[in-house]
N, CA and C atoms of all chains as a GROMACS GRO file, in nm:
protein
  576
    1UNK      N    1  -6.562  -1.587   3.115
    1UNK     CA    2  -6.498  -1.545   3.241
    1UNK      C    3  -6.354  -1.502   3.214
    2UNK      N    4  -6.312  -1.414   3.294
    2UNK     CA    5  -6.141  -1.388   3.277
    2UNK      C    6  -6.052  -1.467   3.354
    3UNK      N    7  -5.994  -1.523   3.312
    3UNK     CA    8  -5.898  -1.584   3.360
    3UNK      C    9  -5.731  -1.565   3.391
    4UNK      N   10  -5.660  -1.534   3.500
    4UNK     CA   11  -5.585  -1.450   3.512
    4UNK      C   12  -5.466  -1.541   3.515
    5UNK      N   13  -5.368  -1.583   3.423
    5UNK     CA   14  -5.272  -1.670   3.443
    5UNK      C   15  -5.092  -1.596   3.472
    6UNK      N   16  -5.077  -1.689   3.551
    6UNK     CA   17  -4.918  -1.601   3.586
    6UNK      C   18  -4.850  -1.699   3.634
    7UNK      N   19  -4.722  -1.660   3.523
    7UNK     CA   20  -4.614  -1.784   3.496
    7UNK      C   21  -4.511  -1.762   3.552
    8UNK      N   22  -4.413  -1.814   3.626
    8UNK     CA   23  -4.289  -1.780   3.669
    8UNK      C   24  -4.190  -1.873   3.622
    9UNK      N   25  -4.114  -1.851   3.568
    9UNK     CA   26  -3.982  -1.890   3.490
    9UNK      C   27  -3.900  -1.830   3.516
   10UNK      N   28  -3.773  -1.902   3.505
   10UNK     CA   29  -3.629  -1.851   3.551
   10UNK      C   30  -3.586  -1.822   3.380
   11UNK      N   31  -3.566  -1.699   3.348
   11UNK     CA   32  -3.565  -1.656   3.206
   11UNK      C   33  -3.410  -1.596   3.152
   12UNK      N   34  -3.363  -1.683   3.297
   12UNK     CA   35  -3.204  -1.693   3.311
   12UNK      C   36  -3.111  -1.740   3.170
   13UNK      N   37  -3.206  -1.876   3.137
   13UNK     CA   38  -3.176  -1.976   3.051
   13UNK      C   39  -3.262  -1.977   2.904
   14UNK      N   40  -3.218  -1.973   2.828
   14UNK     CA   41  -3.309  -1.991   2.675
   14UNK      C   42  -3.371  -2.057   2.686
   15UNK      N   43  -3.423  -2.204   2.766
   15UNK     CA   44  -3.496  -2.294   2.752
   15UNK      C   45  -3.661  -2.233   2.811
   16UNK      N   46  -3.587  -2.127   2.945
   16UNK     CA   47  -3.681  -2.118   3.028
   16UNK      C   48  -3.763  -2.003   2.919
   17UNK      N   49  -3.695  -1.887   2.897
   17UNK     CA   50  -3.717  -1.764   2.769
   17UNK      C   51  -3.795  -1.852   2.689
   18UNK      N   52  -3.790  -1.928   2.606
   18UNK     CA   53  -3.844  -2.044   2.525
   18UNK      C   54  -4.009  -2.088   2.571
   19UNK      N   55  -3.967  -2.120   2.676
   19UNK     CA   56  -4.155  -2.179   2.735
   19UNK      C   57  -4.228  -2.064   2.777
   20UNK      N   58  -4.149  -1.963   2.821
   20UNK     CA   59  -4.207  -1.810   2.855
   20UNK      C   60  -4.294  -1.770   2.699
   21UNK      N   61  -4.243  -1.795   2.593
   21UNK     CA   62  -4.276  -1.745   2.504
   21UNK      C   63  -4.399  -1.810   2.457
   22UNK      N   64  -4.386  -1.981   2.437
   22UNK     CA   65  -4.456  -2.057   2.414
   22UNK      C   66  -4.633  -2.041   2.503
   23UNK      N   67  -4.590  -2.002   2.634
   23UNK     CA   68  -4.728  -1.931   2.703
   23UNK      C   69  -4.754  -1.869   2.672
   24UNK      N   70  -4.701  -1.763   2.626
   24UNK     CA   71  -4.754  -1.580   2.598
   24UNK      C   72  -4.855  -1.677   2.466
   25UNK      N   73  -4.784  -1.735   2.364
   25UNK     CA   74  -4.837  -1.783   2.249
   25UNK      C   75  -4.992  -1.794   2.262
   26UNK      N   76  -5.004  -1.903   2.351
   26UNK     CA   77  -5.139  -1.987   2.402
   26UNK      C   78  -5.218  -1.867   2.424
   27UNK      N   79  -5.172  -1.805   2.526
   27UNK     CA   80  -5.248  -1.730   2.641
   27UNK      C   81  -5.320  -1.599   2.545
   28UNK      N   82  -5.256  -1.541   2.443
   28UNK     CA   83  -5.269  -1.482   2.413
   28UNK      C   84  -5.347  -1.506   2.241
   29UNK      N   85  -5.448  -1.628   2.275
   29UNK     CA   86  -5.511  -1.699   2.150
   29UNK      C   87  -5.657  -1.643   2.218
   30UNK      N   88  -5.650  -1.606   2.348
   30UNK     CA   89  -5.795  -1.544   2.409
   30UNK      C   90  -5.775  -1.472   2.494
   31UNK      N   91  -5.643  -1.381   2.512
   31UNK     CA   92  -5.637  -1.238   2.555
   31UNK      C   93  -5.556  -1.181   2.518
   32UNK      N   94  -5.467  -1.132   2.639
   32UNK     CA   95  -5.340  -1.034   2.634
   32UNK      C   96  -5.272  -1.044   2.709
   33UNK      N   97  -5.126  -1.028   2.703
   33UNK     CA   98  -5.026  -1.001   2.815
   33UNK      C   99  -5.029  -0.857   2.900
   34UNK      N  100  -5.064  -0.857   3.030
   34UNK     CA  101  -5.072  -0.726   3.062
   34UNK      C  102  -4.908  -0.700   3.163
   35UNK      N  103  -4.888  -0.805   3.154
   35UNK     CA  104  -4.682  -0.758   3.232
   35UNK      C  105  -4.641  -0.918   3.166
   36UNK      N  106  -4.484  -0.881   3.180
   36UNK     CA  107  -4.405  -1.008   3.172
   36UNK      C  108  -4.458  -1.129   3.167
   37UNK      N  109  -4.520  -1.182   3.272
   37UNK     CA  110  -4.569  -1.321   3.287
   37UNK      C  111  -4.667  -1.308   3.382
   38UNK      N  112  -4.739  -1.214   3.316
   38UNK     CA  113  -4.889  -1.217   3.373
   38UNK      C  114  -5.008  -1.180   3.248
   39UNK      N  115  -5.054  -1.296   3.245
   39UNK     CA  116  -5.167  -1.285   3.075
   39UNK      C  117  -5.361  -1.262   3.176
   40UNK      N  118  -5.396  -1.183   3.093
   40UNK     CA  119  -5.542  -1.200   3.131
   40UNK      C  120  -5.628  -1.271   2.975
   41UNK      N  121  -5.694  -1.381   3.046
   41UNK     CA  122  -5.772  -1.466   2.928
   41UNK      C  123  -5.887  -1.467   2.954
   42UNK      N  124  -5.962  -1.429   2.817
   42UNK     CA  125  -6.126  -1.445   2.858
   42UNK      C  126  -6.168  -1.552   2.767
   43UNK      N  127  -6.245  -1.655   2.856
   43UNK     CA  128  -6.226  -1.759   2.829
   43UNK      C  129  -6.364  -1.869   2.860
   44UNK      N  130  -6.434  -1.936   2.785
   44UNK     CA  131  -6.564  -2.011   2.822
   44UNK      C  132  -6.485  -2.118   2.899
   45UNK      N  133  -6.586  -2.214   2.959
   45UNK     CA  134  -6.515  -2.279   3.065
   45UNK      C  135  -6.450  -2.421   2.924
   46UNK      N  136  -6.500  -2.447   2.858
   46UNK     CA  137  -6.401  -2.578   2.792
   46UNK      C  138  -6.322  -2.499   2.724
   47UNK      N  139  -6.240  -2.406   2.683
   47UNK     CA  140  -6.150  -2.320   2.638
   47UNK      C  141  -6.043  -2.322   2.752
   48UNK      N  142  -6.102  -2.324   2.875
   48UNK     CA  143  -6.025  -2.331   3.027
   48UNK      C  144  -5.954  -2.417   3.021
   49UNK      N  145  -6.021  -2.571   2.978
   49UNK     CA  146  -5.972  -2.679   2.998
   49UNK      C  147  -5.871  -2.694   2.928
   50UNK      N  148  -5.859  -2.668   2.801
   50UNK     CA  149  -5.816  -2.685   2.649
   50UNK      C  150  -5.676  -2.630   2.700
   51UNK      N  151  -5.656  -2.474   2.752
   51UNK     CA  152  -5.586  -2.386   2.798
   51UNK      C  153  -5.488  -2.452   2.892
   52UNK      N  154  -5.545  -2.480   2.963
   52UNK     CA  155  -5.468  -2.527   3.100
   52UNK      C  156  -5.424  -2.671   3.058
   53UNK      N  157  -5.443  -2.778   3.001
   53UNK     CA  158  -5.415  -2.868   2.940
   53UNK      C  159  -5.278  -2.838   2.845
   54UNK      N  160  -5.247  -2.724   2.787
   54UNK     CA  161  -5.191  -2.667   2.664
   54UNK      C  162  -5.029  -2.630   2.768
   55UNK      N  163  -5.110  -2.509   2.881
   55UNK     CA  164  -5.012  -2.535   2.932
   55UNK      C  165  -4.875  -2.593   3.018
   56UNK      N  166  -5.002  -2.664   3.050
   56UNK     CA  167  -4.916  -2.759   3.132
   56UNK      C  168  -4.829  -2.876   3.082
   57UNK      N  169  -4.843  -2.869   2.942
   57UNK     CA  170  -4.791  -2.964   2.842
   57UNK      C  171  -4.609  -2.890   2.846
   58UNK      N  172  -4.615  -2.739   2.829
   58UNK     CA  173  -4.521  -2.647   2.790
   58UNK      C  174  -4.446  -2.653   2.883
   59UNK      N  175  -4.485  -2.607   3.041
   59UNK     CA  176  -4.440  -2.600   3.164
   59UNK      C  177  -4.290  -2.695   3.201
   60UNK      N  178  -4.227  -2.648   3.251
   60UNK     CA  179  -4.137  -2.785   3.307
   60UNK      C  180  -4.146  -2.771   3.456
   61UNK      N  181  -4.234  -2.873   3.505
   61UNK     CA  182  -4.302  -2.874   3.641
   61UNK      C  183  -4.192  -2.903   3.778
   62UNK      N  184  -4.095  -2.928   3.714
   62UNK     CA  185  -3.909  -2.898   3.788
   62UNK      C  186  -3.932  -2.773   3.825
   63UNK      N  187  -3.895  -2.643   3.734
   63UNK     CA  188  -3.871  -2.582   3.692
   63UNK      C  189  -3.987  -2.397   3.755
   64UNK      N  190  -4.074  -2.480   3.710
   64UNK     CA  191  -4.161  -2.337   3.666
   64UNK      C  192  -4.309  -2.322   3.768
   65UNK      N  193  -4.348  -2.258   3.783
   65UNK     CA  194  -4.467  -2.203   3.866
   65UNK      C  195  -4.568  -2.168   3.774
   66UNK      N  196  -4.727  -2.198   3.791
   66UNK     CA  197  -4.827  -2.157   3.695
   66UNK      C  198  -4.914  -2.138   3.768
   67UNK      N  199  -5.007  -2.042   3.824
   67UNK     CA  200  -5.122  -2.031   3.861
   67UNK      C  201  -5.230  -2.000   3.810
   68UNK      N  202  -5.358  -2.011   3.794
   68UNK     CA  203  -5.488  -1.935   3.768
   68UNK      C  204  -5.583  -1.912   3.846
   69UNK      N  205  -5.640  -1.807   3.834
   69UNK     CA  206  -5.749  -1.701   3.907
   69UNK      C  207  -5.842  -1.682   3.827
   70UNK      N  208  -5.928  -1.728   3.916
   70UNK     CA  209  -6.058  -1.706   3.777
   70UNK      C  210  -6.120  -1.534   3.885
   71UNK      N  211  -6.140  -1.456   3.770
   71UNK     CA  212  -6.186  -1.363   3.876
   71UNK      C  213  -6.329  -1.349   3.804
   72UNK      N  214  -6.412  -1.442   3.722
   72UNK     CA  215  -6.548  -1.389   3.696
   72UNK      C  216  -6.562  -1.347   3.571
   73UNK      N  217  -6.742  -1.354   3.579
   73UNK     CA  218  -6.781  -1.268   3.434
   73UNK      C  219  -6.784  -1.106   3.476
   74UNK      N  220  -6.749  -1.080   3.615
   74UNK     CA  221  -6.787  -0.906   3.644
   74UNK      C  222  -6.639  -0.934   3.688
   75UNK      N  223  -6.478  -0.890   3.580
   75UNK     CA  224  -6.407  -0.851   3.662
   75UNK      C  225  -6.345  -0.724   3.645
   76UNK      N  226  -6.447  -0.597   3.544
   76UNK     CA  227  -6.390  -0.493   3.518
   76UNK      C  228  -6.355  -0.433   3.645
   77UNK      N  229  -6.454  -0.446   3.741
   77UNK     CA  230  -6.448  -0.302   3.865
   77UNK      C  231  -6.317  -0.408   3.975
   78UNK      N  232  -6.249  -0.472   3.928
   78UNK     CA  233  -6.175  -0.604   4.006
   78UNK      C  234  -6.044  -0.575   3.998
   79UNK      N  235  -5.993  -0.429   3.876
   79UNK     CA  236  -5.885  -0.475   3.857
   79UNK      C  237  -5.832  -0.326   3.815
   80UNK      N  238  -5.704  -0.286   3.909
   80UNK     CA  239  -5.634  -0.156   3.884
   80UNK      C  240  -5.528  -0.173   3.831
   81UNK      N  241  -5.483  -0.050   3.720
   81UNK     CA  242  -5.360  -0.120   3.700
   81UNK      C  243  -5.282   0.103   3.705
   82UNK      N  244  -5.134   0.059   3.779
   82UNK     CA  245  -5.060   0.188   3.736
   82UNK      C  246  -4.950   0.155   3.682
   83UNK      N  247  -4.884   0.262   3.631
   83UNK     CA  248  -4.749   0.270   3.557
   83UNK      C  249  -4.754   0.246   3.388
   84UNK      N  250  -4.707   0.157   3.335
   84UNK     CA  251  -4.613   0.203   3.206
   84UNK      C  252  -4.699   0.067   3.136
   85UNK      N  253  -4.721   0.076   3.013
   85UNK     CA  254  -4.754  -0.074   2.935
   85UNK      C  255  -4.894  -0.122   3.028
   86UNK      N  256  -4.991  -0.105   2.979
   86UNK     CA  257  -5.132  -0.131   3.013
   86UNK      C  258  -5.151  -0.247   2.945
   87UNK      N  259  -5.091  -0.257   2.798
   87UNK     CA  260  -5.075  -0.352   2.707
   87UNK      C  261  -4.960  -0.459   2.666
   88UNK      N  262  -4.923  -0.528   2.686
   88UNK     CA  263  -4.799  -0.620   2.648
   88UNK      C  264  -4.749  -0.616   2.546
   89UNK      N  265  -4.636  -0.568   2.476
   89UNK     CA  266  -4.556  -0.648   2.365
   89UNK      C  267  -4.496  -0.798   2.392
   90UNK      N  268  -4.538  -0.845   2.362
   90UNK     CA  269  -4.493  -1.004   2.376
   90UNK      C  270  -4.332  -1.064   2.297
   91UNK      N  271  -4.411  -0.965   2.224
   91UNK     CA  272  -4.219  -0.994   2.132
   91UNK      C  273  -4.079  -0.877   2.190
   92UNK      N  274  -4.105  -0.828   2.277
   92UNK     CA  275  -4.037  -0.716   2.338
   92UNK      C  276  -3.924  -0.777   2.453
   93UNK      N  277  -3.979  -0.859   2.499
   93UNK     CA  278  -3.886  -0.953   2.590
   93UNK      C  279  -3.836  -1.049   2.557
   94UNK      N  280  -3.871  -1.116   2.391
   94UNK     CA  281  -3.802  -1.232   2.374
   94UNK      C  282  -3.714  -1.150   2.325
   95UNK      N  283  -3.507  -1.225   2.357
   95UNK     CA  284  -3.444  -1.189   2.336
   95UNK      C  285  -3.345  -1.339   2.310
   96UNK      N  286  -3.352  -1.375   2.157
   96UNK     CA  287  -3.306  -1.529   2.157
   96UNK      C  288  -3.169  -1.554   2.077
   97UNK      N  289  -6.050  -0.936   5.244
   97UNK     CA  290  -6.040  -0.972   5.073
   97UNK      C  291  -5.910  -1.024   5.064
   98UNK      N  292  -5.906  -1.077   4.940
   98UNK     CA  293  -5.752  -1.097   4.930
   98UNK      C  294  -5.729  -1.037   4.794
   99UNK      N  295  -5.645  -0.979   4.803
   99UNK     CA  296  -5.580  -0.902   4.658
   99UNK      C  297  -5.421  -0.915   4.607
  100UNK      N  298  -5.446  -0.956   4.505
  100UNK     CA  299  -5.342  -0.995   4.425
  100UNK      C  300  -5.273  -0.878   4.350
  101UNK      N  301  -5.147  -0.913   4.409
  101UNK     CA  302  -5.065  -0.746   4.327
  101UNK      C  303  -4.962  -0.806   4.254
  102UNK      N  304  -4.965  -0.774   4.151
  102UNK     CA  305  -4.853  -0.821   4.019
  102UNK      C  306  -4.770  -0.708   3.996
  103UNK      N  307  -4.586  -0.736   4.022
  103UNK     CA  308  -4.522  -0.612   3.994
  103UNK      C  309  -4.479  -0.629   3.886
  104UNK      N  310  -4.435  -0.547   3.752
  104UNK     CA  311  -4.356  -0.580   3.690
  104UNK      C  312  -4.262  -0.508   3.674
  105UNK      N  313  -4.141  -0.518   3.669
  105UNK     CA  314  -3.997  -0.427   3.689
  105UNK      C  315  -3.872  -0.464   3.622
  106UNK      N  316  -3.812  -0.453   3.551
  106UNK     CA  317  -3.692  -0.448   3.486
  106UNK      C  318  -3.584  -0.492   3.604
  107UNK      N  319  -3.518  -0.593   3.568
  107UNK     CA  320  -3.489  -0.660   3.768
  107UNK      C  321  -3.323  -0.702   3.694
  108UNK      N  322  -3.298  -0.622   3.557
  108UNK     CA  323  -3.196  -0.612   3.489
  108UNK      C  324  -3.070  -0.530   3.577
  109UNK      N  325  -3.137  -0.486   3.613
  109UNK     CA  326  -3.075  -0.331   3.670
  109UNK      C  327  -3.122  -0.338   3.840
  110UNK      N  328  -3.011  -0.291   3.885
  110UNK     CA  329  -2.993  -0.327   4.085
  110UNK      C  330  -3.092  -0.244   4.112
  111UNK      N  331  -3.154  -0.083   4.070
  111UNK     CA  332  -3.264  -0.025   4.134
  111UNK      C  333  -3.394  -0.065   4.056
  112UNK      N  334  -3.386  -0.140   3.981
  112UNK     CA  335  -3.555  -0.256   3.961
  112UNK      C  336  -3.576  -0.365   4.048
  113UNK      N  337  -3.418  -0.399   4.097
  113UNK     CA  338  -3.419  -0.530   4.174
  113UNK      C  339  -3.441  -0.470   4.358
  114UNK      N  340  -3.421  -0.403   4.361
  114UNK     CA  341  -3.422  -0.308   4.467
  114UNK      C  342  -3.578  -0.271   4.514
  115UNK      N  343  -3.666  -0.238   4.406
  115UNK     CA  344  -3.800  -0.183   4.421
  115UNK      C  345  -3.862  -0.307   4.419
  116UNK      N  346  -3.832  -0.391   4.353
  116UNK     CA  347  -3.951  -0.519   4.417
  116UNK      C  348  -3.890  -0.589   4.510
  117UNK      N  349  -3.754  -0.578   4.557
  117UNK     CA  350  -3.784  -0.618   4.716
  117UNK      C  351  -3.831  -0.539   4.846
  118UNK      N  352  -3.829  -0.370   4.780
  118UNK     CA  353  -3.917  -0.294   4.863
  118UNK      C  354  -4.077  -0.364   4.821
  119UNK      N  355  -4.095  -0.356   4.741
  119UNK     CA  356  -4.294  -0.457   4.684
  119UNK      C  357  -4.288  -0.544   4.772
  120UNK      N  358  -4.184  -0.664   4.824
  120UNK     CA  359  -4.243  -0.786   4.900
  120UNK      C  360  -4.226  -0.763   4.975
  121UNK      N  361  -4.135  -0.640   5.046
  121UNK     CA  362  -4.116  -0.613   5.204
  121UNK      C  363  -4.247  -0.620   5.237
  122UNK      N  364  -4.324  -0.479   5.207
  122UNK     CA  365  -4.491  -0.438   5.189
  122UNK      C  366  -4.581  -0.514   5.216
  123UNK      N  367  -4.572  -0.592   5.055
  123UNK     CA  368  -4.672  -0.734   5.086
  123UNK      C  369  -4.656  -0.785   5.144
  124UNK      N  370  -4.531  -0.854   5.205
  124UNK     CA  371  -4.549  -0.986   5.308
  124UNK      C  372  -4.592  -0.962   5.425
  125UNK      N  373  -4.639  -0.790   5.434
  125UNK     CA  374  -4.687  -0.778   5.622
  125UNK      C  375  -4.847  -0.844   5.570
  126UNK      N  376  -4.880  -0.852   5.492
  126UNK     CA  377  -5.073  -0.893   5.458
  126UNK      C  378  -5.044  -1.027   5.380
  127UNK      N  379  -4.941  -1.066   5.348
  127UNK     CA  380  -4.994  -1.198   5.299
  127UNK      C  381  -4.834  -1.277   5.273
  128UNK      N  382  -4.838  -1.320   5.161
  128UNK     CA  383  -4.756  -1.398   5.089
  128UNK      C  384  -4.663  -1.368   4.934
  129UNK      N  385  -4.588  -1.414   4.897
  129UNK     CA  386  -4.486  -1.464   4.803
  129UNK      C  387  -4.558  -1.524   4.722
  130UNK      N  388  -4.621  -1.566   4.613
  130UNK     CA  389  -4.643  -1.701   4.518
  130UNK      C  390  -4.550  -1.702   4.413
  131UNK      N  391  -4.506  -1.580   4.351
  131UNK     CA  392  -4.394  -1.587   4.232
  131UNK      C  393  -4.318  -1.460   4.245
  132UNK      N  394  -4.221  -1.488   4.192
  132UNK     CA  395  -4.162  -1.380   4.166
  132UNK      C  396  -4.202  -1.213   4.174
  133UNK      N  397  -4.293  -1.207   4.140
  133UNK     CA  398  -4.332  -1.052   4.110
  133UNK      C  399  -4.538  -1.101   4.126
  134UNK      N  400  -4.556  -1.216   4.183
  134UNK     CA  401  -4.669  -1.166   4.218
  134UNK      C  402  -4.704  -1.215   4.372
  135UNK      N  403  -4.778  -1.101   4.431
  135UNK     CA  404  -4.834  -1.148   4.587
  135UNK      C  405  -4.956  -1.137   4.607
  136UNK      N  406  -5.007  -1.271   4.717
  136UNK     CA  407  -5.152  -1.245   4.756
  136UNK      C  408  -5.192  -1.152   4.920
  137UNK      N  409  -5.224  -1.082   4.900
  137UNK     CA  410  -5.238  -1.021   5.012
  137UNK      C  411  -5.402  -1.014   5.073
  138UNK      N  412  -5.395  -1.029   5.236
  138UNK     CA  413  -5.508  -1.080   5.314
  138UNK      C  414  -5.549  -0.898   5.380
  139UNK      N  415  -5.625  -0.869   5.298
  139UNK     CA  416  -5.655  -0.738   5.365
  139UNK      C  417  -5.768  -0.658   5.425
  140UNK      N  418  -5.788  -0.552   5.496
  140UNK     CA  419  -5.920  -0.529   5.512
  140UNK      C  420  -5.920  -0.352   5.430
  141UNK      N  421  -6.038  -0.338   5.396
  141UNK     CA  422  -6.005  -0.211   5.286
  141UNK      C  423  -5.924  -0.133   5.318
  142UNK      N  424  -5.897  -0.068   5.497
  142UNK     CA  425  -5.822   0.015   5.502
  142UNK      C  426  -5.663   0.017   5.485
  143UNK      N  427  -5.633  -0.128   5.461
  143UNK     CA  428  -5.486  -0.184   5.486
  143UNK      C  429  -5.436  -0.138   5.289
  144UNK      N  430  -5.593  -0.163   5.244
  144UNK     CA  431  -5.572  -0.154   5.095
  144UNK      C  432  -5.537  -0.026   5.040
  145UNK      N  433  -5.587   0.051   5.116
  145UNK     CA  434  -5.610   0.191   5.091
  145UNK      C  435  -5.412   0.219   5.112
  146UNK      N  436  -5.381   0.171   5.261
  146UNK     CA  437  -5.240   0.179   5.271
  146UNK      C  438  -5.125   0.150   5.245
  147UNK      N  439  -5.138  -0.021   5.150
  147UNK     CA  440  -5.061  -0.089   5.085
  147UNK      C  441  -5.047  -0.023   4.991
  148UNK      N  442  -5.116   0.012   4.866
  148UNK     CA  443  -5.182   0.083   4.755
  148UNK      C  444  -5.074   0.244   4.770
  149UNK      N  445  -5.088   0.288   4.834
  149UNK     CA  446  -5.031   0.410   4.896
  149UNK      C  447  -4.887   0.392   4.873
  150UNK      N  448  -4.834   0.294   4.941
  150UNK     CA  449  -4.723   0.271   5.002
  150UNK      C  450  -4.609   0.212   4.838
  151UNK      N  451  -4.712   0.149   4.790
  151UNK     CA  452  -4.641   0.093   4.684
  151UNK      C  453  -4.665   0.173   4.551
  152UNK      N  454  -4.720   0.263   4.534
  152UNK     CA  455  -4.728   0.368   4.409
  152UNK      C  456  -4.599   0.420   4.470
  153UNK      N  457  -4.540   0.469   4.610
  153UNK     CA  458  -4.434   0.588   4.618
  153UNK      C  459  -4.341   0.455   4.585
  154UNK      N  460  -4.324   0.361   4.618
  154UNK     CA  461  -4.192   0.310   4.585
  154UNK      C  462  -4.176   0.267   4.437
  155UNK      N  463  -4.298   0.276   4.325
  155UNK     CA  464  -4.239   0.240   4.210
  155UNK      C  465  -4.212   0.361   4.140
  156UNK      N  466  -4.143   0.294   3.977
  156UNK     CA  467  -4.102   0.408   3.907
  156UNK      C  468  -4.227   0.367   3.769
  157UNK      N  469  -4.288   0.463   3.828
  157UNK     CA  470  -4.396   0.468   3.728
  157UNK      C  471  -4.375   0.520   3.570
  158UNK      N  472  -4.240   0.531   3.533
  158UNK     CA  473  -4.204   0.526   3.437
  158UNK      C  474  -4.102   0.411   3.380
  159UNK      N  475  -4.106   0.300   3.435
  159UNK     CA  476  -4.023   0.214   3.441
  159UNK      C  477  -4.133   0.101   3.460
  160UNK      N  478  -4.204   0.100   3.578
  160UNK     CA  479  -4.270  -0.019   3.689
  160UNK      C  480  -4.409  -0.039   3.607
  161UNK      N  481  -4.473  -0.151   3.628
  161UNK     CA  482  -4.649  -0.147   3.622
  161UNK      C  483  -4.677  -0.245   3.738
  162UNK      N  484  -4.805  -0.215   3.730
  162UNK     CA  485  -4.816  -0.280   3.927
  162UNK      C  486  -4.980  -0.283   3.892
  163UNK      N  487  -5.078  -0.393   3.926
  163UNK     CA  488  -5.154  -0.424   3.885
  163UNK      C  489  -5.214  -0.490   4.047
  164UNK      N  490  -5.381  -0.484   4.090
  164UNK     CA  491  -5.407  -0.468   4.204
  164UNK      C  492  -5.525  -0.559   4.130
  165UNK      N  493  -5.554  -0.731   4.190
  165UNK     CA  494  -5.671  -0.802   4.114
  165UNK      C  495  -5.705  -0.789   4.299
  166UNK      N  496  -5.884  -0.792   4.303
  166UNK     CA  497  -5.955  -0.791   4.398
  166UNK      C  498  -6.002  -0.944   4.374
  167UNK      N  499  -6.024  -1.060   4.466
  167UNK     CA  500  -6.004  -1.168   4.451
  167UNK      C  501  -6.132  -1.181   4.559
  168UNK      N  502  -6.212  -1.049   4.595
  168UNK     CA  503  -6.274  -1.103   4.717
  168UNK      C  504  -6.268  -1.170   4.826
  169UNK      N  505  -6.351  -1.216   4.903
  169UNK     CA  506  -6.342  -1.304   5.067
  169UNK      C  507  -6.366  -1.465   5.028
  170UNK      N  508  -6.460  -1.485   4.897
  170UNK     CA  509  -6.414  -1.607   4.902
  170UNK      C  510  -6.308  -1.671   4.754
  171UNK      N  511  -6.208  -1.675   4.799
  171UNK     CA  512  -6.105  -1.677   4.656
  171UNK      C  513  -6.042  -1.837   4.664
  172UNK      N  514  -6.050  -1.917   4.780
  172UNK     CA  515  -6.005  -2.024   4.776
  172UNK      C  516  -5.998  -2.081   4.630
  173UNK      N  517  -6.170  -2.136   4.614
  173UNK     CA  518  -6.169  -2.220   4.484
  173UNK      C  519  -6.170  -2.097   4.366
  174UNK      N  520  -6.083  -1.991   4.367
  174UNK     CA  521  -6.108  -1.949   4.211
  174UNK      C  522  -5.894  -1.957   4.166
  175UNK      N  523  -5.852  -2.019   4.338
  175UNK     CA  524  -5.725  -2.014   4.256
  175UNK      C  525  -5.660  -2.198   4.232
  176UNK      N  526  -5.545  -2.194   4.136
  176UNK     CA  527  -5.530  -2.279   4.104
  176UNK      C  528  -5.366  -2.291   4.075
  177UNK      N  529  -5.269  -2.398   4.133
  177UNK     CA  530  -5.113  -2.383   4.088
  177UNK      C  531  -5.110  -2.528   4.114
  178UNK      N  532  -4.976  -2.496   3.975
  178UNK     CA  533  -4.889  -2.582   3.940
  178UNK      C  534  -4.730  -2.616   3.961
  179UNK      N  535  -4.660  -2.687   3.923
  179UNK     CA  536  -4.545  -2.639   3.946
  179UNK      C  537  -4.480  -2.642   4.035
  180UNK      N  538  -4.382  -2.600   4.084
  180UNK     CA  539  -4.264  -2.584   4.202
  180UNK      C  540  -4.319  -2.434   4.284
  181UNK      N  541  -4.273  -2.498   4.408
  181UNK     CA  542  -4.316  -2.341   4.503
  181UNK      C  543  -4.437  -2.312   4.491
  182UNK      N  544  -4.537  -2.376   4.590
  182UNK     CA  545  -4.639  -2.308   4.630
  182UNK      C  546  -4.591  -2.196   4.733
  183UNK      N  547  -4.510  -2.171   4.788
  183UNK     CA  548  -4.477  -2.022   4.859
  183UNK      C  549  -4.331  -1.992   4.860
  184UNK      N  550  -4.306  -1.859   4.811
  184UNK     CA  551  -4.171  -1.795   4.778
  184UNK      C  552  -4.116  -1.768   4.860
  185UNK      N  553  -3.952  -1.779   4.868
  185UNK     CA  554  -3.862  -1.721   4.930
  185UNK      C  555  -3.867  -1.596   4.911
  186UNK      N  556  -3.855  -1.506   4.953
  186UNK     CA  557  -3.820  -1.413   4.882
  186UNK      C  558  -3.672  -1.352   4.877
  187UNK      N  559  -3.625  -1.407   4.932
  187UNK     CA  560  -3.480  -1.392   4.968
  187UNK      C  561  -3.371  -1.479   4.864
  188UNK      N  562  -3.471  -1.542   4.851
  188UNK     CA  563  -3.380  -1.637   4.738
  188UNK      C  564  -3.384  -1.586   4.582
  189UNK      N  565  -3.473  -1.471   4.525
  189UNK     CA  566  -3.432  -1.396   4.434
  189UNK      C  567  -3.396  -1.252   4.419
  190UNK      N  568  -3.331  -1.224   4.552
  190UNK     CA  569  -3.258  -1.102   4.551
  190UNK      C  570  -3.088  -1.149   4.569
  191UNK      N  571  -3.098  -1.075   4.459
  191UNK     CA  572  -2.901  -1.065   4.456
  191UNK      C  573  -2.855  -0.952   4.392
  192UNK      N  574  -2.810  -0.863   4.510
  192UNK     CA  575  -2.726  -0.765   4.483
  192UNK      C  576  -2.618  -0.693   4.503
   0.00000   0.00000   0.00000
C-alpha cells in the first residue's frame, strides 16, 4: 500500500533541519520524497509499523506534526501532481 | 471526497510566502489547515474542478509543486497524526 507521510517542522532551527532529515532518511528506505516534507512510501503493513515506530522515535512531539494517509494498493489514478520536482532531492534542502 | 493538497514553495522569499497564503485562503473555504503547506479539503467534484483551477493560476509553476491526493468519502480511518496541532493557524505562519 502507499503510504503518504507529511512532516511539519519548524526548519528555523538545526535541530528541527536535523529530524527533517533523519525522516527523509527512513521514509525514503521504501519510497521517495515528492516535496519538502511530504514522502510517499510503499509499504506492507508490518513495514508500516516498523516505519511509524522509527518515526516517532525521531519526532519531537513538542515540536513537530506527523501524519499518515494510507491511500491504498490502487493509488495511481489518486494522485496529481503540477509544477517543478516530481522527484525530491533530499540532500537539496539540507543546509547544515 | 476529501482531497488533500500539498503545496510546496520556497517561503524564503515574501512572494513564496505570499502564494501559500493565497493556497490556504482557497483551501480553507472546503476544509482545513493540518500543516504548514498541507490541506484537507471537503469537496464535491465540481468545487474540485474549481479549487484545482484557482490554485494552478496562483502558483509559480516554475518555482511551486502542488500535489492533489484523492482520499475519497470514506478517509476517516486511513488518516493518522501525531504531534502538536491537530489544526493550523494559519495566521500564525505568515510573516511579512
Amino acid at each position: 500500500m502507499l503510504v503518504l507521510v507529511t512532516y511539519d517542522v519548524s526548519t528555523q532551527d538545526d535541530n528541527g533541519k536535523r529530524r527533517l532529515h533523519q525522516v527523509a532518511k527512513q521514509c525514503e528506505k521504501y519510497g521517495q520524497r515528492v516535496q519538502n516534507s511530504v514522502f510517499e512510501c510503499l509499504l506492507q503493513p508490518d513495514e508500516l509499523v516498523i516505519l511509524k515506530h522509527r518515526l516517532l522515535k525521531i519526532m519531537d512531539e513538542d515540536k513537530d506534526s506527523i501524519r499518515f494517509y494510507n491511500l491504498g494498493k490502487k493509488y495511481q489514478s489518486k494522485i496529481e501532481h503540477y509544477g517543478v520536482k516530481e522527484a525530491y532531492d533530499p540532500e537539496e534542502v539540507l543546509i547544515l
